[in-house]
C-alpha positions in Angstrom: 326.0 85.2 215.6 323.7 82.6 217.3 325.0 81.4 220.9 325.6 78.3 220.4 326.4 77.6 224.7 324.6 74.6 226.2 322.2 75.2 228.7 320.5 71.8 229.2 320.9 68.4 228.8 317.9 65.8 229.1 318.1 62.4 229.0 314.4 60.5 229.1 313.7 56.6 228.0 311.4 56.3 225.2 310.9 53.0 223.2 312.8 51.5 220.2 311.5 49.3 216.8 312.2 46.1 219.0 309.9 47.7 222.0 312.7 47.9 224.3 313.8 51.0 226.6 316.1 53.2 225.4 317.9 56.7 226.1 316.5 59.6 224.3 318.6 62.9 225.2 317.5 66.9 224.4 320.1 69.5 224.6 318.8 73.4 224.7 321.1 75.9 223.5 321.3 79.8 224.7 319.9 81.1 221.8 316.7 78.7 222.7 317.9 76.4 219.4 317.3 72.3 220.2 318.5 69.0 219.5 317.2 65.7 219.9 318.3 62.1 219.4 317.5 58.5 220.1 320.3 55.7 221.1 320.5 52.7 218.5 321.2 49.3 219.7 321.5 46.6 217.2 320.2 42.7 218.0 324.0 41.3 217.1 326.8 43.2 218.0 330.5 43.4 217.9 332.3 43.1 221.6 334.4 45.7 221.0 331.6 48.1 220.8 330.9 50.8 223.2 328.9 49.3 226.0 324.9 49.4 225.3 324.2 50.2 229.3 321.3 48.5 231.0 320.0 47.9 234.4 319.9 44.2 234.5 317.7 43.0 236.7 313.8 41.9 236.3 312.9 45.4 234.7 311.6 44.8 231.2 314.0 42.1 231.1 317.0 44.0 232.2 317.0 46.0 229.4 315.9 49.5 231.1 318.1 52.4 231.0 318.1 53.8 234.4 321.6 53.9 235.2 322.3 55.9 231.5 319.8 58.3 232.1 321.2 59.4 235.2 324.3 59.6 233.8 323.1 62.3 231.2 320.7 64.0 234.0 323.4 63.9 236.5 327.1 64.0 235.5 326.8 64.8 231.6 324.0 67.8 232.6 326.8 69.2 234.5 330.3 68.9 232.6 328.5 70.8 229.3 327.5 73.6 230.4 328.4 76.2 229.0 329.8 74.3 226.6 329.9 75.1 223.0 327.3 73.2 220.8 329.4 74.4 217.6 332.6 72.8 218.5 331.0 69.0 218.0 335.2 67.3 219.1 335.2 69.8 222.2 331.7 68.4 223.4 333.1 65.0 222.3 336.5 65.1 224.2 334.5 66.0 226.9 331.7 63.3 227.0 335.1 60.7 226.2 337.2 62.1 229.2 334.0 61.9 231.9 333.1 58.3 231.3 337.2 57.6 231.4 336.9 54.0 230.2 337.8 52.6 227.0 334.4 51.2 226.3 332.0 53.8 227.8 331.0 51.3 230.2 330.9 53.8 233.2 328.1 56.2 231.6 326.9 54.1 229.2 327.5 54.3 225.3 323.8 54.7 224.9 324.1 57.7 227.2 327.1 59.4 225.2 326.0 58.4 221.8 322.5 60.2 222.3 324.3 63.2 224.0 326.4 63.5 221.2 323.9 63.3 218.1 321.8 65.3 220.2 324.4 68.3 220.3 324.9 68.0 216.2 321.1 67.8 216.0 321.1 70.8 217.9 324.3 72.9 216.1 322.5 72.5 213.1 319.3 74.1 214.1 321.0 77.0 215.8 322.7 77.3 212.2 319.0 76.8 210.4 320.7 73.8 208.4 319.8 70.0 207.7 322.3 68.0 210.3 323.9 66.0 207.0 324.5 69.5 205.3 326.1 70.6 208.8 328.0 67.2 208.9 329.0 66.9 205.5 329.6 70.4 204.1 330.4 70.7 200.3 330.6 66.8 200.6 327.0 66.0 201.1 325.5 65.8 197.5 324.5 62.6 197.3 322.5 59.7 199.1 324.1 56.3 200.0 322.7 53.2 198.3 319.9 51.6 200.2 320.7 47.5 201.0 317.2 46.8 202.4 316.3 43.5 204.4 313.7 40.8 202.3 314.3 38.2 204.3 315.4 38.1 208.2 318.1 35.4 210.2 319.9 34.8 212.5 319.6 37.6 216.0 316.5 39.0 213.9 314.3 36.2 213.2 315.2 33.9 216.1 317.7 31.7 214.4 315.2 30.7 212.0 317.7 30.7 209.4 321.7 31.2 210.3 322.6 34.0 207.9 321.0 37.3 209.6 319.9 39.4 206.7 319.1 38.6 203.0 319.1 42.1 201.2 318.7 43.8 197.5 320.5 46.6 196.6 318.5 48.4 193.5 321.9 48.5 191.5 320.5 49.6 188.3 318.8 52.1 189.8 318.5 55.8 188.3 317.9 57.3 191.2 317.5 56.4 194.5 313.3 56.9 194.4 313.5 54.1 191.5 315.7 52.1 194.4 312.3 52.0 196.4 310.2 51.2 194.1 312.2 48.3 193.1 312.8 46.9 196.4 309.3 47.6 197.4 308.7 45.4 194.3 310.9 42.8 195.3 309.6 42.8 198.7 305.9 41.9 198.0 306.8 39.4 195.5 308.7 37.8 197.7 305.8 37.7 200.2 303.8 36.5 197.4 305.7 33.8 196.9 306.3 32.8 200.3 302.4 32.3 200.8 302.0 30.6 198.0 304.4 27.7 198.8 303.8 27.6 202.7 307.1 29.3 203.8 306.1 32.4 205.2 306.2 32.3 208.9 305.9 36.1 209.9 307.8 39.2 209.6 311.0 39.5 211.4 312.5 42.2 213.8 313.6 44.5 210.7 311.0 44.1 208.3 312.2 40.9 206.4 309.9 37.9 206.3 310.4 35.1 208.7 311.2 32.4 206.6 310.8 28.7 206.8 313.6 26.9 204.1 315.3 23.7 204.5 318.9 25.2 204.3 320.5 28.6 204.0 320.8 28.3 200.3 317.3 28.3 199.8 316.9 31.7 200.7 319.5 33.0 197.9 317.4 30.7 195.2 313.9 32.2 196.6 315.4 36.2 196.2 316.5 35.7 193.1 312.8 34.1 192.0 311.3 37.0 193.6 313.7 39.5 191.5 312.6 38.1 188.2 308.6 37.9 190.0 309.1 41.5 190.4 309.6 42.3 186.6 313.6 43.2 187.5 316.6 41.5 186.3 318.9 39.5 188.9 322.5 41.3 188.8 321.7 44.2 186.6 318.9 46.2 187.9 318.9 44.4 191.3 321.3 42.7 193.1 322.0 40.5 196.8 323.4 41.5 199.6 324.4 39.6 202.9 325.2 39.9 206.5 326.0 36.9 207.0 326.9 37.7 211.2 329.3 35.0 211.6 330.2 36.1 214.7 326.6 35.0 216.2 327.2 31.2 215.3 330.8 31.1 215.5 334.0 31.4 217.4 338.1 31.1 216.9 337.3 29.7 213.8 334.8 27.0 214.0 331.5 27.6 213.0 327.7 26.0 214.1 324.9 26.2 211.0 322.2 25.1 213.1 319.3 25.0 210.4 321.5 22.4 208.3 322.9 20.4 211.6 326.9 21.3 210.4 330.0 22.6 211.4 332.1 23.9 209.2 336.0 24.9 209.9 336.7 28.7 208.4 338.1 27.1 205.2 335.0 25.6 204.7 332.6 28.7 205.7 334.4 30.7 203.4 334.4 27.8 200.7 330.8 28.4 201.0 330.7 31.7 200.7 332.8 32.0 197.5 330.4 29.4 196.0 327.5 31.5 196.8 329.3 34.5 195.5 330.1 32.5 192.1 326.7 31.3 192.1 324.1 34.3 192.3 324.2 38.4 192.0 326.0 39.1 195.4 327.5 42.4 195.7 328.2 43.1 199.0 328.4 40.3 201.9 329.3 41.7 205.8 331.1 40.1 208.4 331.8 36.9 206.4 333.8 35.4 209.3 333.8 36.1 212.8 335.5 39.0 214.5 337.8 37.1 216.0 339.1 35.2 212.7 340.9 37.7 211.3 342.8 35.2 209.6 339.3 34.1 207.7 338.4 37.4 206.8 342.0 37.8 204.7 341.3 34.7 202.7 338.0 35.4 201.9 339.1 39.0 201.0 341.7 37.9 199.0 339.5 35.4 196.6 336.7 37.7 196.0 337.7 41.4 197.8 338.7 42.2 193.6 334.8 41.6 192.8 332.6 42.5 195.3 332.0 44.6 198.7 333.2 43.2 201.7 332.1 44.8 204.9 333.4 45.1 208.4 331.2 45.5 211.0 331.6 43.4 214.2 335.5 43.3 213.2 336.2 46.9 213.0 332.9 48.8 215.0 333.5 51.7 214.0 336.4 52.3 215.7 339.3 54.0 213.8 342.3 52.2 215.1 340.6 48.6 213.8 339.5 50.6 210.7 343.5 50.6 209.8 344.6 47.5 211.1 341.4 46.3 209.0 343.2 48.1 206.0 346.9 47.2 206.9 345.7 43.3 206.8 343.4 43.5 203.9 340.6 41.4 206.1 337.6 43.8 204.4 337.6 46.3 201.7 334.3 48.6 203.5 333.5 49.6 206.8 329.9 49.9 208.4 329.9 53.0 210.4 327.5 53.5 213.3 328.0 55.9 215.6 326.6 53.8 218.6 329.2 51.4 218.0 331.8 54.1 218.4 329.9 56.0 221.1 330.4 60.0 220.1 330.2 61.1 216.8 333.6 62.4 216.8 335.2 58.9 217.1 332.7 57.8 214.1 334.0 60.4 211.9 337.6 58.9 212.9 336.8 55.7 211.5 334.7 57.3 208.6 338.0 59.3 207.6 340.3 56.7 208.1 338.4 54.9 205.7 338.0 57.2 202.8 341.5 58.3 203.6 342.6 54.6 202.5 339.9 54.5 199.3 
C-alpha cells in the first residue's frame, strides 16, 4: 500500500491567462508520488467568495501573491505533515481550521484552494489514477457539456458590451468531439463576420471577440447569423448561452446598461430577459439578476426556470449552505461550482452534493 503521508508543501507564483500573479502549490508524498495545482481567479466575482489574497500595493498592480505564498511555505508547510494525502476532508478540515475565518481571508483562498487541489492531484498519482476517476469513482463516465465564449462583455472585454459572456452550447451534438468542431465553426464565422461589417475590435480576456454593437441585443442577432454562417441550425444543433453578470452593473435591485445609456428596475431587467429568452435559442442564462436580489432571481425563475437552465454563480459560490437556501427559494435551478469560490475542495463537493441531492 503506497504511503500516502505528506512530506512537502510548496507554494511558488507562476502566471495566469490574464498575466497576473498567482499561487501555484506542489505537495510531495512519502512514497515520492506528487501533485500540482494552480489557483483560479475569475475577472467578476461573487462577494461571498473565499477571499482571492493579494499584496496590494504598487507590485504588478497589487495583484502579487506574497502574503499567500508564505502562508503555504510557512504555516500550511507545517500543519500537513504527516498528514494523510488519501484522506482529501482530513487535509481539508485542516487547511479550514488554520486560516479560522469564514472567508479564508487570513491565508488566502488562493493559498488553500491550490493546497487543496494540489493534495487530490497528488492522491491520485500515488494511486496511479486520473484525478476525475479518483474524484468521481463509478460516477465519472461522462464529460460535461462545453458552453464556450464567442463573444466577450462586461469584466472581460472592458465593458464593451454589458452582458459578460455570449456562449454556444453544441446541443445537438453526438459527442462531445462533434461539440468542438461545431463551436470551432461557429467561432470563425463569427469572426468572419465581424470583419466584414467593421465590428470586430479584438479578442477579449477569454477568447471571445471584442465586439463593437450599438446595443446588447445585437450580439444575440449577430450569434445566431454566425450559427446558420457556420452550416448549423440555431436551437437544434447549436444553441445560446449567457452570463449575463448582473452583479457587475447592478445593485439592490436597480440596474446601469451603460452601452444603451438605461436603467432599468429588476422588473424590467428581467422583462428583458424573458423577451430575449422568447426571442432566440437560449438555453442556459447565469446570474440573471444580481446576488443581492434574490427577490429578482425568483421571478425570473419562476417565468422561464420550466424551460431553460438558470445558473447561480455570484448568488450561491459554491457554497453549500446558499446552494439550499438557493433551492428552498427557487431563485436558480443549477449551480456553477468552482472550487476557488469555495476555497478547499471538500466544501465544493458540499455544494456539488447538495445540489444533485435536490435534482
Amino acid at each position: 500500500m503506497n504511503d500516502m503521508s505528506i512530506m512537502d508543501v510548496t507554494g511558488r507564483r507562476v502566471w495566469d491567462s490574464r498575466g497576473r500573479p498567482t499561487v501555484e502549490v506542489t505537495v510531495t508524498l512519502a512514497d515520492g508520488a506528487t501533485g500540482r495545482a494552480i489557483a483560479p481567479a475569475g475577472a467578476s466575482m461573487g462577494s461571498g467568495e473565499a477571499v482571492d489574497l493579494r499584496d496590494g500595493g504598487d507590485s504588478f498592480g497589487g495583484y502579487d501573491v506574497r502574503r499567500a505564498l508564505a502562508a503555504v511555505n510557512g504555516e500550511i508547510d507545517a500543519a500537513l505533515e504527516g498528514a494523510d494525502a488519501g484522506d482529501q476532508d482530513a487535509v481539508d478540515a485542516v487547511l479550514i481550521a488554520l486560516d479560522g475565518t469564514p472567508n479564508k481571508s487570513r491565508l488566502g483562498g488562493n493559498a488553500t484552494v491550490a493546497t487543496s487541489m494540489a493534495v487530490a492531484h497528488a492522491a491520485a498519482a500515488a494511486d496511479g489514477v486520473p484525478l476525475w476517476r479518483r474524484l468521481g469513482g463509478m460516477r465519472a463516465h461522462t464529460l460535461p457539456l462545453p458552453e464556450i465564449q464567442i463573444f466577450g462583455g462586461g469584466a472581460h472585454a472592458g465593458r464593451r458590451v454589458d452582458v459578460q459572456d455570449f456562449m454556444v452550447i453544441a446541443t445537438g451534438a453526438a459527442d462531445y468531439e462533434q461539440t468542438l468542431d461545431w463551436t470551432a465553426r461557429v467561432y470563425l464565422a463569427a469572426g468572419r463576420l465581424m470583419a466584414d461589417q467593421g465590428k470586430l475590435q479584438g479578442v477579449a480576456d477569454e477568447g471571445g471577440f471584442w465586439p463593437v454593437f450599438d446595443n446588447n441585443e445585437d450580439a444575440l442577432d449577430m450569434l445566431v447569423r454566425s450559427i446558420e454562417a457556420a452550416g448549423l441550425t440555431p436551437g437544434d444543433e447549436v444553441s445560446i448561452s449567457l452570463d449575463i453578470a448582473a452583479s457587475e452593473f447592478g445593485k439592490a435591485g436597480q440596474y446601469r446598461l451603460g452601452l444603451e445609456d438605461r436603467s432599468l428596475d429588476s422588473d424590467a431587467l428581467s422583462e428583458m430577459l424573458v423577451g430575449w429568452v422568447d426571442r432566440y435559442p437560449i438555453v442556459s442564462v447565469e446570474d440573471p439578476l444580481g446576488e443581492d436580489d434574490e427577490a429578482g432571481l425568483v421571478a425570473f425563475t419562476n417565468a422561464v426556470g420550466h424551460r431553460i437552465q438558470i445558473i447561480g454563480d455570484d448568488y450561491l459560490v459554491t457554497n453549500a449552505d446558499r446552494v439550499r437556501r438557493g433551492i428552498a427559494q427557487g431563485a436558480c435551478n443549477s449551480v456553477l461550482v468552482k472550487p476557488n469560490q469555495a476555497g478547499t475542495m471538500t466544501e465544493a463537493k458540499a455544494a456539488f452534493d447538495a445540489a444533485m441531492g435536490a435534482g
